[in-house]
Each structure stands twice: as structure tokens, then as C-alpha cells.
C-alpha positions in Angstrom: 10.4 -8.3 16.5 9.8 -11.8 16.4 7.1 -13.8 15.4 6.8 -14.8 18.9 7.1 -11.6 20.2 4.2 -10.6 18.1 2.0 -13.4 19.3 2.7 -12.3 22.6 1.3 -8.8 21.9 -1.9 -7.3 23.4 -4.4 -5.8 21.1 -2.9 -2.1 21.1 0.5 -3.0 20.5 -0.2 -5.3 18.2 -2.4 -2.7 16.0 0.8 -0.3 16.7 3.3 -2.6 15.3 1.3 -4.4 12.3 -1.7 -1.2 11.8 0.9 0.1 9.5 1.4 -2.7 7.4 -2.0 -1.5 5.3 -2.1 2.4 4.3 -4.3 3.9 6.9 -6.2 0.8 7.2 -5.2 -0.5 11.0 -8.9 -2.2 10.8 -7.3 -5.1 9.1 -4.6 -5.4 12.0 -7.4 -5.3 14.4 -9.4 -8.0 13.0 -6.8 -10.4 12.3 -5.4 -9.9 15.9 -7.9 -12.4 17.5 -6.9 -14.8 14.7 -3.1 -14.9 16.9 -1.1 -17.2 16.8 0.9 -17.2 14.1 3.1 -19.7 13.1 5.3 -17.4 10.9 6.0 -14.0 9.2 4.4 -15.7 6.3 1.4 -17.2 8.2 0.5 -13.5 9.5 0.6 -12.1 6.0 -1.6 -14.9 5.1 -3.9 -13.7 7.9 -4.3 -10.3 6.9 -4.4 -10.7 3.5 -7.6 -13.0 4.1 -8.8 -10.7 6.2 -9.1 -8.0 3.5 -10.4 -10.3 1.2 -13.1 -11.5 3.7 -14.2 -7.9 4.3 -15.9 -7.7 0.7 -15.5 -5.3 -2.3 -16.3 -2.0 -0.3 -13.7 -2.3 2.4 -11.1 -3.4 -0.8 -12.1 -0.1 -2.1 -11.8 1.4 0.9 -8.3 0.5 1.3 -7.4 1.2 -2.0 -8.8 4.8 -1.8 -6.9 5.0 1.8 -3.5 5.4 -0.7 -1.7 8.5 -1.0 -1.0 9.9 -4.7 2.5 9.1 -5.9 4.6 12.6 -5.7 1.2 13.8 -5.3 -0.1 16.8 -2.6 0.4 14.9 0.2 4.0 14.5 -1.0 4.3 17.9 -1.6 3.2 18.8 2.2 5.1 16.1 3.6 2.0 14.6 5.3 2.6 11.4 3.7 3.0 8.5 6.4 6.2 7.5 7.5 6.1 4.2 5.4 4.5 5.8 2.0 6.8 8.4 2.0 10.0 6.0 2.7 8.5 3.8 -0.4 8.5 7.2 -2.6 11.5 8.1 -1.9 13.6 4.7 -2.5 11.7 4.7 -5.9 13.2 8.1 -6.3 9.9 10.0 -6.8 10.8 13.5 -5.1 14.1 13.5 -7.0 11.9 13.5 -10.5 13.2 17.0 -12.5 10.0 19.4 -13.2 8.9 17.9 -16.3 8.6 14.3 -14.9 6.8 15.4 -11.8 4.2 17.3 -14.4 3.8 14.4 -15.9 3.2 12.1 -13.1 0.7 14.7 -11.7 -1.3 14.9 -15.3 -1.4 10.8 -15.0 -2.4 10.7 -11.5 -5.3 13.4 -12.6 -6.7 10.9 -15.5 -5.9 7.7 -13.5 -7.8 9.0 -10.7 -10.8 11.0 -12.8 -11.3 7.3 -15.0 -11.0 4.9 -12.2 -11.8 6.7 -9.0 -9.3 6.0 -6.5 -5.2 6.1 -7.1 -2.7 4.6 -8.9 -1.3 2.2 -7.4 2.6 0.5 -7.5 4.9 -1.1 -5.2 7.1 1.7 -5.7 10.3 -0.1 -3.7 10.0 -2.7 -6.7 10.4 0.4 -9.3 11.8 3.3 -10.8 10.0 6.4 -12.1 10.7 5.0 -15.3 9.0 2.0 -14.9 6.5 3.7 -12.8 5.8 6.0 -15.5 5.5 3.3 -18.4 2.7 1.0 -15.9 0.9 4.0 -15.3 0.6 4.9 -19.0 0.2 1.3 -20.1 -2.8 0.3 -17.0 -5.0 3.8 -18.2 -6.1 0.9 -20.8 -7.3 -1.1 -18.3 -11.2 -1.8 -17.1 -11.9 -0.3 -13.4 -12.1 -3.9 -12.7 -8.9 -5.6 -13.7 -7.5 -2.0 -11.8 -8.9 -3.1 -8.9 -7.1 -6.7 -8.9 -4.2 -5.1 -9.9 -4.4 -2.8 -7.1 -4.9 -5.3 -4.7 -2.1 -7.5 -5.6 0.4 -4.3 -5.5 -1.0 -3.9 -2.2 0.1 -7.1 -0.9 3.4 -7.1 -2.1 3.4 -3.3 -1.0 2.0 -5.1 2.6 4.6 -7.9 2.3 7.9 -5.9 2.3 6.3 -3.4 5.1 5.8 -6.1 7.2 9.3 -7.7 6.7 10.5 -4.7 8.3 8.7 -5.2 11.4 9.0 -8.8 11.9 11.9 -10.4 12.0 
């Protein structure tokens, strides 16, 4: 779709085309809607990037918490979302052997019991290796610099989902 073509969209179709763009989050499509148009791909990531970071610290958290474990249950069930289980899967997360996947399960446990919400990685811009190593090196991190951290995963996360929706 083009830029254009998403400019042109009414409110529903817009939230069905860009509401994915955020995990579980389509209020940040529907708030940047009215905010049309846009001049470019780069200029609507702008816009719903400041519309996260208008909302304020609780809806931040909010879409941080709105992430899925990686490999975790949801995995497991296949009840992932299309998008967050195409991400694991390019980053080869269901192909981890037993012991890896133990161990990304134990991490996910003490990331999510010391921080409160779940580790996350742009996982298209890694391997389980590399995912692995950040996950053991961030547990050193404060819950705050997580949260930044998170947040700027999240927009390049956001960045490459919406690259595949408009042209």
C-alpha cells in the first residue's frame, strides 16, 4: 500500500492495516489516524511513535506488557500474532534444541519476576545467540533504563512491521 493509499483510508481500515504495527496495541493506530496526512512511510512512524510517547508512562507500560514472551507459552500454543510469531521465527526461536529453549524460558522467568513485563528484542535484527547474550547482559540493568530499552526495541520492532505494509 501506498502512502497515499493510506491517507485515503477511513478509520477502520486504517486501524486494520497500521493496528498491527504495535503488539496488541491498535489504540496507538487509532489515535494517530486523525493526525492523517502523511507525507511519508517515515512521517507516519513519526506519528505513532509520538503518539505513544504522548500517552505517558502507563500506556508505555501498557504496551510493553502487551508483548508476547519470546519462545514462551504463547509460542508453545501457537497463539502468538501473525507478526510476533513471523519475528520468532526469522530469529530462529522455535528451532532452539531443548537445552536453549530451557534456558530462554529460565531467563524469561527472572526477566519478567525482576522487571515486570517481558523481555524485549527486535528479534528480526538477531539470532538466539545474540538474543541470549542481551538477555543475560540487560538482567543488570535498572527497571528504568529496561523500560527505554524496551521502548526503542519497540520502535525498530514497529519500523520494520510497518515497512511491510507500506510501500
Amino acid at each position: 500500500m501506498t502512502i497515499q493509499e493510506i491517507n485515503h483510508l477511513n478509520r477502520e481500515s486504517f486501524l486494520a492495516a497500521i493496528g498491527p504495527v504495535f503488539e496488541s496495541s491498535s489504540w496507538i493506530a487509532d489515535e494517530t489516524w486523525p493526525r492523517r496526512p502523511f507525507e511519508s512511510r517515515e512521517g507516519l512512524l513519526a506519528a505513532l511513535i509520538a503518539t505513544v510517547e504522548e500517552a505517558g508512562p502507563d500506556l508505555l507500560l501498557q504496551l510493553i506488557q502487551a508483548h508476547p514472551d519470546l519462545g514462551g507459552r504463547l509460542a508453545e500454543q501457537g497463539l502468538l500474532t501473525r507478526e510476533s510469531g513471523e519475528e520468532q521465527r526469522a530469529a530462529g526461536i522455535e528451532s532452539l534444541d531443548g537445552g536453549s529453549r530451557a534456558k530462554l524460558q529460565e531467563l524469561n522467568a527472572r526477566y519478567l519476576e525482576k522487571f515486570g513485563f517481558p523481555f524485549i528484542i527486535c528479534a528480526r535484527l538477531n539470532s538466539p545467540d545474540s538474543i541470549l547474550a542481551a538477555f543475560q547482559q540487560r538482567m543488570e540493568s535498572t527497571r528504568e533504563q529496561e523500560i527505554r530499552l524496551a521502548w526503542e526495541e519497540i520502535k525498530k520492532i514497529a519500523a520494520l512491521r510497518l515497512d511491510a505494509v507500506v510501500a
